[in-house]
N, C-alpha and C positions, 0 to 999 in steps of 0.2 A: 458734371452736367452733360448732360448727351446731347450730340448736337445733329439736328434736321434739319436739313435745308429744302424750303418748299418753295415753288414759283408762288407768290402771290400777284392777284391782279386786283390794282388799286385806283380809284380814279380823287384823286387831290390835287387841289392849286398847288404849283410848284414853279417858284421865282428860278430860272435859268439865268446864268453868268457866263461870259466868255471870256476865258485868255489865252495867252499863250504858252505860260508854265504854270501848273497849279503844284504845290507841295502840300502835301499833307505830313503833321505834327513837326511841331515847331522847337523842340529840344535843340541841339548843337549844330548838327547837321541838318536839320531842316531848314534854320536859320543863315548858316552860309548857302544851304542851296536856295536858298529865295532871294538872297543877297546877292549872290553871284549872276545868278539870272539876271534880275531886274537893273544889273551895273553893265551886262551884255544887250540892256534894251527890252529887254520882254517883259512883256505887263504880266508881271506876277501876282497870284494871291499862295498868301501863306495860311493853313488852315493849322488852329491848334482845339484842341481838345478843354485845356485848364483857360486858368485866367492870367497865364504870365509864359514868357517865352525863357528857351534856358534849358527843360525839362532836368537833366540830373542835378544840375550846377542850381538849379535856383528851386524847383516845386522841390527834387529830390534832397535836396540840402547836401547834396557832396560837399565838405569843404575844403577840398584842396584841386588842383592839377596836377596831373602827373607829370613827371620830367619833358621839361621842350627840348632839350638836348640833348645827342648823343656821345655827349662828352667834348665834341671837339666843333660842333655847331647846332644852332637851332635846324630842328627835322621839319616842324611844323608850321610851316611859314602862309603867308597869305591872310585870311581872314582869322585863323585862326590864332597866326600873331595877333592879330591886330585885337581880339577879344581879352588875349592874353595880357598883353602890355597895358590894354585900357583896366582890366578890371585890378592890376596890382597898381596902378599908377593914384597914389596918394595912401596908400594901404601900408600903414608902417612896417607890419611883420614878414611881408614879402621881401623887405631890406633885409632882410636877415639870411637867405636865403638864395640859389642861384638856381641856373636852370636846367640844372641836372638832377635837382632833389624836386618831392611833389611841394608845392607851392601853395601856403595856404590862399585864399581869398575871402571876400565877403558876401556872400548869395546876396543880399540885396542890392550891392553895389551894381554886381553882376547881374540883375533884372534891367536896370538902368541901360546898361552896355550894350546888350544886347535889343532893349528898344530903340536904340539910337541908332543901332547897326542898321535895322530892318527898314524903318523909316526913313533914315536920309539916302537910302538905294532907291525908296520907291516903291518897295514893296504894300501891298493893298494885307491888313492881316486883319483877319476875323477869328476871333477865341468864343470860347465854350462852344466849338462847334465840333461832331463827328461825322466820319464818314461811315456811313450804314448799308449803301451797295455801291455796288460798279458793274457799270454797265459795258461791255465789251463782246466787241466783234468775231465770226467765228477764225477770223485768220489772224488773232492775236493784238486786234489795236484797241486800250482803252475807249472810248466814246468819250463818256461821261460818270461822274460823280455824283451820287445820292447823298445831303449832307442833313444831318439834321441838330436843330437849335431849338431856343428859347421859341421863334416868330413862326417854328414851325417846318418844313421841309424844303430844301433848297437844291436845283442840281447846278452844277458847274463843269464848262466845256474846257478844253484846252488841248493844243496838239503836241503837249509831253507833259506828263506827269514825273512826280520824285515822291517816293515812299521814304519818307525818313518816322513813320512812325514806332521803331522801335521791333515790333511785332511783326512787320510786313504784311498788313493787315489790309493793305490796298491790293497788293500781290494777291492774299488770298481770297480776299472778295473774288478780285480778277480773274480766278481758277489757276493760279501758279501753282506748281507744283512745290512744295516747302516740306523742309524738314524742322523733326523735331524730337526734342529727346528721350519725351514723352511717348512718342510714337512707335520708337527702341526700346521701349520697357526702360531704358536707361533711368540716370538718377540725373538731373538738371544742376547745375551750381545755384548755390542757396541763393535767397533775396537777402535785401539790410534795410531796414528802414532807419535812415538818420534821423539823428537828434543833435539839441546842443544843451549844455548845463552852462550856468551862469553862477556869481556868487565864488566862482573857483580861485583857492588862493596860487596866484601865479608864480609866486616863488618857487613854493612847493612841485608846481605844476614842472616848468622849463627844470628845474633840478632833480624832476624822478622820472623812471622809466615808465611811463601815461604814452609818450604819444606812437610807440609803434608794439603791435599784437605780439611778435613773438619776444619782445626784448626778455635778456635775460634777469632777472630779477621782478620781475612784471608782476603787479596782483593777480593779474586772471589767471594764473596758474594757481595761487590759491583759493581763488574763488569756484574755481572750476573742480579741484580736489574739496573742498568742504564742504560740501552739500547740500549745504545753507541756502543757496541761491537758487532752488532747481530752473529756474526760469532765464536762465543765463545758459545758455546750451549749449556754447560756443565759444573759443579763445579768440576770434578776431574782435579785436577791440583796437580802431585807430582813431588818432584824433588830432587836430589842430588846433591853434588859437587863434580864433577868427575877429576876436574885438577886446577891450577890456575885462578881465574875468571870463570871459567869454569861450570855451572849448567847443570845438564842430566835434562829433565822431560819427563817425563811419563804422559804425560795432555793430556786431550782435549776427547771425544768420537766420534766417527763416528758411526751414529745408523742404524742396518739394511743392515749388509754389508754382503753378500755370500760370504764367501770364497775360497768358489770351483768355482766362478763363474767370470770367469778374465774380462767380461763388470763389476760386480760390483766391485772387486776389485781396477780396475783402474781407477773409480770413486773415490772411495775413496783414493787413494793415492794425487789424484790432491786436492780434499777436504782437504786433511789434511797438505798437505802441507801451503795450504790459511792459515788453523785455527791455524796452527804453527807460522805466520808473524802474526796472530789477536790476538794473546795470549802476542806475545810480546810488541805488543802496546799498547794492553789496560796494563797491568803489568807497561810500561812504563807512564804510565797517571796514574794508583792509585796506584803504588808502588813505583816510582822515586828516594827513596834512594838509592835502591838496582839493579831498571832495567831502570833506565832514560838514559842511555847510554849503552845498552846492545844490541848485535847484534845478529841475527838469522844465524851462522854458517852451522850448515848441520841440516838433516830429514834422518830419517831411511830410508832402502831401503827397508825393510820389512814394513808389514804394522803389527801392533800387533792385532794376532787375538784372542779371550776369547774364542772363541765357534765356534764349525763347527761343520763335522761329524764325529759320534763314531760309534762305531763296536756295534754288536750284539753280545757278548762274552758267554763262557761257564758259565759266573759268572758274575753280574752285580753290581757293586759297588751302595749302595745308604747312601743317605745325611743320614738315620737309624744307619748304620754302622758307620757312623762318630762320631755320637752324642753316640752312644755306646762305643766308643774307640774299636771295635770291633778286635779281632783277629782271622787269620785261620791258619789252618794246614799246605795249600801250598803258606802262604804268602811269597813277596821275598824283601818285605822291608815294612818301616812305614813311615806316613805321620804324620806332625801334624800342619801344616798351617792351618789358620784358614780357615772359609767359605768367601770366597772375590767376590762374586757377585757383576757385575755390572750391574745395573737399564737401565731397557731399555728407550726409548725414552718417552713414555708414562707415566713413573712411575719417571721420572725425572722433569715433568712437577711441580711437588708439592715440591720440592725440594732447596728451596731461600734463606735459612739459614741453621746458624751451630747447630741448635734444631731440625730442618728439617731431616738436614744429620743424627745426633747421633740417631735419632729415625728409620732411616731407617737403619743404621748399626747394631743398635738391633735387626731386623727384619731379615736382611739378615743371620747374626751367629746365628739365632738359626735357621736357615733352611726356611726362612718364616713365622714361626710359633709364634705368639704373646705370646705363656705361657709360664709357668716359666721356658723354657730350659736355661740347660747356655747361658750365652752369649758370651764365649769365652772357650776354651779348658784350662785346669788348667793345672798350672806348672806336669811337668812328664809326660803329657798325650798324649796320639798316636793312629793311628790306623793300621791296617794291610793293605798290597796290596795284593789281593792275585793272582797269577797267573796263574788262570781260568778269568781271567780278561784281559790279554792279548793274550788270545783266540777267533780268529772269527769263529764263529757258521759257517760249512759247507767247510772249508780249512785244509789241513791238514799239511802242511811246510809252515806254514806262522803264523806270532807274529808280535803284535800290539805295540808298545809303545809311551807314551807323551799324550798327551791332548783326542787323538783318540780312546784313552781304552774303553772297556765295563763298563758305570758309568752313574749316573742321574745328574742332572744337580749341584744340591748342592754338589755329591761328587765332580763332575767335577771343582764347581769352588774352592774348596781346591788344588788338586793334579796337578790344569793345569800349576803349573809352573815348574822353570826351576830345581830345584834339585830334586823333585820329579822325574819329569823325566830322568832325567840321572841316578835314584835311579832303574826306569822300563829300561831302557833303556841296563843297566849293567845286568839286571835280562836276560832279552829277546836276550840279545849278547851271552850271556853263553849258557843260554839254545840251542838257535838254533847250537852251536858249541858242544854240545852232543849230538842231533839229528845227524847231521851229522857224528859227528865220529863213534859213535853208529849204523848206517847207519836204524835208524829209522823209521818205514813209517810215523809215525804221530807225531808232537810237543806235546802229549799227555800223548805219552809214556815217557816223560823226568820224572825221579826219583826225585818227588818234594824234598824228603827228601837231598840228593845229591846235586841239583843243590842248596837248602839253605845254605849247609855246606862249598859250594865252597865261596859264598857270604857272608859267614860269616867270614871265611878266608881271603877278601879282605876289609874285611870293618877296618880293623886298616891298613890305606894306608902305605905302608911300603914306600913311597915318602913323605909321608909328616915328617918334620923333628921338630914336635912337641910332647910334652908329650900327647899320648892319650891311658891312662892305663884308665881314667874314661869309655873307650867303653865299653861295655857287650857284 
């Protein structure tokens, strides 16, 4: 789709709004940064896009967490504790399980959690809504937001903004400078769009090697070699059990998917829905104890995206800094997921077995790089976020958070998930609710030292009703 951008001049009723933090899309990080504001006092509105807040965890149907721990304490503390512990909390198969492994959950439970989080901070959220321009000044400060709904066209003021959409899609309204990998001629990491099967005998299930892509004895190795299936493109196949009978997966790739670009996204949602009915049949052909009667329930409504565009930031995360366990001064949280790249379409072509897979999972944790880096991050180890990272180069009331950050591609693929981001997400809610109150001119000027102290202060979640004296 080619894209022009023209000034149009428009003369329509248009309902104005005023706050003092406006966040646009509502996914993980959108939600602690609306959270986080509205608990520092700022009349916040949370804007979402769909009809439920969550975006991966609940439209997208991810069904698990990744590890909260670094082996030797939770990393991820704050709001995103406190999402974490509510949405395992009555959820039997999360007993089974600690928090250094990915964690299943329940997406609907998790919608809940998350309305509850939003609402009793105070936060104002209006759904099925987009942001379709922005209005911005020529020395770098948002103004205003052009949103538009069901009632028709609405703008909304505020003196900070937080782009947690994903896309950075207020950034590039705003004229930020962004990359992309599209832009490099590069090849993008694939999309997934989840599903769940039901019907699943769970014996079968927990006693075969189902729930992680490269295990060795896996179907997908021979489903991928017998050519039966061609609509299965792919060996990542993971899964969970997220209720009775009930398996979540996370399978399938969609390669080459623009996510800014709604002709190919809506390509690939129809795509992926096929590969989600093709995965069930071949699974019911070479796995039959466990899916020979297993039915194809629901498909995300999201489509899971790994990669799109990031901001130009004051500070640019790289896959260096990872492998260093790097720290800064004005960090506002730590990561310590591993490097989880996925292979693009080309690089998946050599990929038919489980020697195939482990050889390329080498290759991905140490950054691409064949020598002798680790191959995994060691018990205790971390790295900083720091918050010259959720700054776009050329704006001055506006913060980036979620997958969108100023980062390279290795760091990207550690931090793009979901506690991470509600880790940025909490960071970037506060700070723009000190900008504000402060009355600011620039996200700049926030006293890194301060807004740490705040975050440090919320990170033993005073809602979660567990012993967490182990936090630092």
């Amino acid at each position: 789709m080619q894209s022009i951008r023209k000034t149009i001049q428009l003369e329509l009723p248009v309902h104005e709004r005023s706050y003092d933090v406006v966040i646009a899309g509502g996914g993980p990080s959108g939600c602690a940064a609306a959270t986080a504001a509205a608990r520092e006092g700022a009349r916040t509105l949370l804007i979402e896009a769909t009809g439920v807040l969550g975006g991966m965890g609940t439209s997208g149907f991810v069904p698990c967490w990744t590890p909260y721990s670094d082996g030797k304490r939770i990393i991820y503390g704050g709001i995103a504790e406190r999402v974490y512990r509510e949405t395992n909390e009555g959820f039997k198969e999360s007993a089974k399980f600690d928090d250094t492994q990915h964690m299943p959950f329940n997406p609907e439970q998790l919608k809940r959690v998350y309305d509850h989080l939003v609402t009793e901070a105070g936060v104002d959220v209006q759904f099925l809504t987009t942001v379709c321009h922005v209005e911005r000044t020529d020395d770098g400060k948002v103004e205003r937001l052009l949103l538009a709904h069901k009632a028709g066209l609405q703008t909304v003021k505020a003196a900070c903004y937080v782009d947690t959409t994903g896309d950075a899609v207020v950034a590039d309204l705003a004229g930020v400078n962004t990359r992309s990998v599209f832009q490099d001629g590069g090849e993008v990491m694939p999309s997934t769009l989840c599903f769940a099967l039901t019907n699943v005998d769970e014996y079968a299930y927990r006693n075969g090697p189902y729930s992680w892509c490269g295990a060795e004895g896996s179907p997908v190795w021979d489903i991928l070699n017998s050519g039966r299936h061609p609509e299965v493109e792919s060996f990542h196949v993971t899964t969970n059990l997220i209720g009775p009978r009930a398996v979540g997966f996370n399978a399938g790739h969609l390669f080459n998917v623009d996510s800014t670009n709604p002709e190919s996204v809506s390509k690939a949602l129809i795509k992926g829905r096929r590969m989600a009915e093709a995965i069930r049949k071949a699974l019911s052909e070479f796995a039959p104890e466990a899916f020979g009667n297993a039915n194809l329930i629901l498909t995300g409504n999201l489509l899971g995206v790994r990669e799109s565009r990031r901001i130009h930031g004051d500070y640019t995360l790289t896959g260096e800094d990872y492998f260093a366990r790097r720290s800064f001064d004005d960090e506002i949280g730590r990561n310590s997921y591993y490097v989880d790249t996925h292979p693009g379409q080309n690089e998946q072509a050599d990929i038919r077995t489980h020697n195939d897979f482990m050889t390329f999972i080498h290759k991905m944790k140490s950054g691409g790089n064949d020598e002798n880096r680790p191959y995994d991050r060691s018990i205790g180890e971390s790295h900083g976020i720091p918050y010259r990272c959720l700054i776009p180069k050329g704006c001055r009331n506006l913060l980036v958070a979620g997958r969108s950050i100023s980062c390279d591609r290795v760091a990207l693929s550690s931090i793009r998930v979901m506690c991470s981001a509600m880790v940025m997400g909490e960071a970037a809610g506060t700070a723009a609710a000190m900008t504000a109150a402060g009355k600011l001119e620039d996200v700049r000027q926030v006293d890194t030292d301060l807004l740490r102290q705040k975050l440090k202060k919320q990170k033993k979640c005073p809602i979660c009703k567990t012993n967490l004296k182990k936090l630092k």
